[in-house]
N, C-alpha and C positions, 0 to 999 in steps of 0.2 A: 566503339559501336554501341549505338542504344540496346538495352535489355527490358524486357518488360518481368516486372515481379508480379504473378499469378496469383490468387488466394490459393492456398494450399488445401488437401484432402489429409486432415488429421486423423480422420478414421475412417472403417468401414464404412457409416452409416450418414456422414456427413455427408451434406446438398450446399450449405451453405454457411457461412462466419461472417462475425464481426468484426470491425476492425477499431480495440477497444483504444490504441493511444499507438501513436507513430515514437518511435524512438529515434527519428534521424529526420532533420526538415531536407525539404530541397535545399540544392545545391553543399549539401555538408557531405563531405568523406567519411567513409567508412572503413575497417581493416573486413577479410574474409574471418567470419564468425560472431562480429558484431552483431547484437540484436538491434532489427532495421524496423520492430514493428509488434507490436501482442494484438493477435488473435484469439476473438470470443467464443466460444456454442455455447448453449445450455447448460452442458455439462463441466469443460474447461478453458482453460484458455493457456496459449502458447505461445511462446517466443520464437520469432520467425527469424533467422540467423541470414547475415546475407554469405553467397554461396562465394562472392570473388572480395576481391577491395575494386572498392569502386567511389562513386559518388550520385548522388540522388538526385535526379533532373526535376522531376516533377510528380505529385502526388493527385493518385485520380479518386480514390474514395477516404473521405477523410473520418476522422473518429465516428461513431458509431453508425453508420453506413453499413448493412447489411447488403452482402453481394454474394451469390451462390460459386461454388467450386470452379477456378480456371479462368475468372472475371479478373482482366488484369486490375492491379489496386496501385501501383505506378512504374514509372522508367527510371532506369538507371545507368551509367556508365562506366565500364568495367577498368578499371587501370591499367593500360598499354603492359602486354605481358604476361598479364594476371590468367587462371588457368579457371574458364566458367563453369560449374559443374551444370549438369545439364538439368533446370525449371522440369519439378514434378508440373506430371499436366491432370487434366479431369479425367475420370474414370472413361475407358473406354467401351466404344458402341460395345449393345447388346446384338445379340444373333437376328433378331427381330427389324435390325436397323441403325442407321448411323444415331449416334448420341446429336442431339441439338446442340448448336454453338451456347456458351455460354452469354447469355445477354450483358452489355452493356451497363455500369453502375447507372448511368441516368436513365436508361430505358428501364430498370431493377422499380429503380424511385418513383417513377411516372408512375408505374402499375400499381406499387404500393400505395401510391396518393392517390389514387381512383376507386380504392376501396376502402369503405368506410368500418372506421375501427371504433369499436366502444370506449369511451372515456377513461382511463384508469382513474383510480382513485389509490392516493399513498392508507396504508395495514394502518389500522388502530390501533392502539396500545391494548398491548397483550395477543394482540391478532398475530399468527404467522409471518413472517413477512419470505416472501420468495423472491430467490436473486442468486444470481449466477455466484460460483466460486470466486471468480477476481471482484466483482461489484464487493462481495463480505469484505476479503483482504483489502481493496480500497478502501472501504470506508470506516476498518479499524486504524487504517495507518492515519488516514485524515480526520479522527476523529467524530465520524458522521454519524447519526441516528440513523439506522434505516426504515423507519415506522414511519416517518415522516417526508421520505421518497417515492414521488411518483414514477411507475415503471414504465418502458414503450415497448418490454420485449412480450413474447406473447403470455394471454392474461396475466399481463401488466407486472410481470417477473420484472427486477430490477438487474441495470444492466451496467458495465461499467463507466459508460457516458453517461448514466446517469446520477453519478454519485458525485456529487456538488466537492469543489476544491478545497473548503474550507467547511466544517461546522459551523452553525447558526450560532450569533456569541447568545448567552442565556440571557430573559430579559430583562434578567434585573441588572445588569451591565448600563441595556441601554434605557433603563429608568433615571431619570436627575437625580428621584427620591431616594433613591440605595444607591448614587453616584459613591458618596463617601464609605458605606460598607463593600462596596467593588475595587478598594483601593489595591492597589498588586506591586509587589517591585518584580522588574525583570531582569534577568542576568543570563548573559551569554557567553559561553567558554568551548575552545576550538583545547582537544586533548587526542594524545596518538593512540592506537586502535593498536599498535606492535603489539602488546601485551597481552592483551584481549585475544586476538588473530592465533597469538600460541596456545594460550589457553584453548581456544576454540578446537587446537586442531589435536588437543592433550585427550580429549571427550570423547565419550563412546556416539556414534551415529544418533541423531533424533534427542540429543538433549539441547537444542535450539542454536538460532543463531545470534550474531551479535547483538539484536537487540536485546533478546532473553538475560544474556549475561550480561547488559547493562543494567535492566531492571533488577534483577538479583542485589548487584551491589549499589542501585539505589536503597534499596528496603534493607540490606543489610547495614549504610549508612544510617539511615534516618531511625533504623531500630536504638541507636545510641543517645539518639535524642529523644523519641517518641514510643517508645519500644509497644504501646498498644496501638500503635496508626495502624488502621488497614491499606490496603495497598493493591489496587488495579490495574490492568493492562488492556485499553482499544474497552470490548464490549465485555472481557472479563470477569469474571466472579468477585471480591474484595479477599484477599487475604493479608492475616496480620505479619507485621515486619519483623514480629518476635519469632515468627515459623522459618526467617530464614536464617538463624543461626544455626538448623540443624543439617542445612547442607544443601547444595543444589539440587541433588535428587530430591530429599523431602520437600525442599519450594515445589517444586513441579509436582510432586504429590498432592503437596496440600493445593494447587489451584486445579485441579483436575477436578479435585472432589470439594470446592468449593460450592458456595451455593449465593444466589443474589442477595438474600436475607441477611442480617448483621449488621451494625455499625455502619455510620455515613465515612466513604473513602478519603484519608485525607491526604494519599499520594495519586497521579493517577497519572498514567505512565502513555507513550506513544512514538512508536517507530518510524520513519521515514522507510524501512527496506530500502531494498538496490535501485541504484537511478542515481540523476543528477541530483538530487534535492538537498542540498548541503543545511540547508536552515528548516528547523521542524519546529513550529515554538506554538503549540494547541492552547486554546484557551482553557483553562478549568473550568469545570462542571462546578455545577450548584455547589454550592455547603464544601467544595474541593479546599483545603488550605495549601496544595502544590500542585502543580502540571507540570512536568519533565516533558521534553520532546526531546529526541535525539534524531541529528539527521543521516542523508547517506554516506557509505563509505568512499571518501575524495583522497585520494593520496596517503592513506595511510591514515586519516584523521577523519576523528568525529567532532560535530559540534554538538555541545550540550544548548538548552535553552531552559530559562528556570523561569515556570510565574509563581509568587507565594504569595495568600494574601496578607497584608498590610496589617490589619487585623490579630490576626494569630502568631503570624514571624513578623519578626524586629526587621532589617534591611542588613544588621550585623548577622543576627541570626541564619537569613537567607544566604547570604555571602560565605558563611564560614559553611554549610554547608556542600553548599558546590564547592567550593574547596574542599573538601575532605572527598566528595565522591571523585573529582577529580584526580586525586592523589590516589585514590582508589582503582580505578581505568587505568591510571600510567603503570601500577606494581598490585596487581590482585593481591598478591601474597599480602600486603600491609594487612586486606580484611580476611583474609581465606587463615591464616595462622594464628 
């Protein structure tokens, strides 16, 4: 039997969501508790769990489509069997009168396109820039600028559809003239996450997740070679790779109280987080001599991805040390003793 999935009322105060990325297309199965969908406000955004195992027929408001509380966002069919908890619905009528039916995602869109919105323009350098909690964490995972993001939420807040898939490569990439100063090797290495996972689960609450303790024992890696390299993560402060020998509380210390001021970065770090995304491989930043990307967790394994320039590391040089950080991920202990 078809089901229709509602937008949900995530809080009191909530009228209406966005619907920032589907996590399941049509016709793909799901098990009961799969996230089928993140939803945006202003303030958060949520992963919306489907209630039965089912399968996704069809999808009616796609990425960022704002549609108010009980507006279905698509259908779905439940698995012969399966036990459907019962679609929270919209707040119910007031004393005053029945609540109004929730409108239609195309009738939503018509009204919005009838009214005339003032132009956004993307924050200036050094300008604030305002954007939803998942728009930031998108656009640190994807290595995004957000200064240079035009926003559509309202006065022109950035939203998570609008945080482009990839970073702009820098322009001296695609200059001919610094063709040869742009040179880079790349290297990509698929290593098991077991290690890590126990580690992770060794740790007091809030001292981060896998990607944090990847970056750790990057910077405690690269400290053997470069031991004054500073070292960043997404929009990050720089800190130096000599500060993580004094232990993973102190890294966390020292990049808390970090400052954007010091030395130009010359590791600079980028996590895929939870999802499909098995390959993360960002391009480096200006004046960067390393990008690390790591991606998400697929079966127990991560994949590394290394750019280094050309320039600065040897191709030997690059190679041995993704083997060492490799060797690093499989047995912590090798760097932690």
């Amino acid at each position: 039997m078809t089901q229709v999935l509602a937008m949900p009322k995530l809080g009191l105060t909530m009228t209406e969501g966005q619907v920032a990325e589907w996590r399941r297309a049509p016709g793909e199965a799901f098990a009961a508790g799969d996230v089928l969908l993140v939803i945006e406000t202003d303030k958060i955004a949520n992963d919306v769990e489907a209630p039965a195992a089912g399968r996704l027929t069809d999808v009616l408001v796609e990425p960022g489509q704002t549609v108010p509380v009980g507006a279905p966002l698509a259908h779905w069919e439940a698995v012969e069997g399966a036990a459907v908890a019962t679609t929270p619905q919209a707040p119910p009528a007031s004393d005053t009168g029945a609540a109004p039916a929730p409108a239609p995602a195309a009738a939503v869109e018509t009204a919005a396109a009838a009214e005339p919105v003032p132009a956004a323009t993307p924050a200036a350098v050094g300008q604030r820039v305002v954007a939803t909690p998942y728009a930031r964490r998108l656009a640190r995972e994807r290595g995004v600028e957000l200064n240079g993001v035009i926003g559509s939420g309202p006065n022109g807040r950035i939203r998570a559809a609008d945080v482009p898939e990839h970073a702009a490569l820098p322009q001296a990439v695609a200059s001919p003239a610094t063709a040869t100063a742009s040179a880079e090797h790349f290297l990509v290495a698929d290593v098991s996450a077991r290690a890590l996972l126990e580690w992770r689960a060794r740790l007091p609450a809030g001292q981060g997740g896998l990607g944090s303790l990847v970056f750790y024992l990057a910077a405690r890696t690269l400290m053997a070679r470069r031991p004054q390299a500073m070292c960043a993560a997404g929009d990050g402060a720089p800190v130096s790779a000599t500060q993580a020998s004094q232990g993973l509380a102190a890294w966390r210390a020292a990049q808390a109280g970090a400052t954007s001021d010091g030395p130009a970065v010359q590791l600079w770090f980028a996590s895929a987080g939870r999802g499909p995304l098995r390959l993360l491989a960002p391009a480096r930043p200006a004046g960067c001599a390393l990008a690390l990307g790591v991606g998400s967790l697929v079966d127990d394994c991560l994949t590394l991805a290394l750019r280094a320039d050309a320039a600065v590391w040897s191709s030997v040089e690059a190679a041995d040390f993704l083997v060492q950080l490799h060797a690093a991920l499989e047995d912590p202990r090798r760097v932690l003793l």
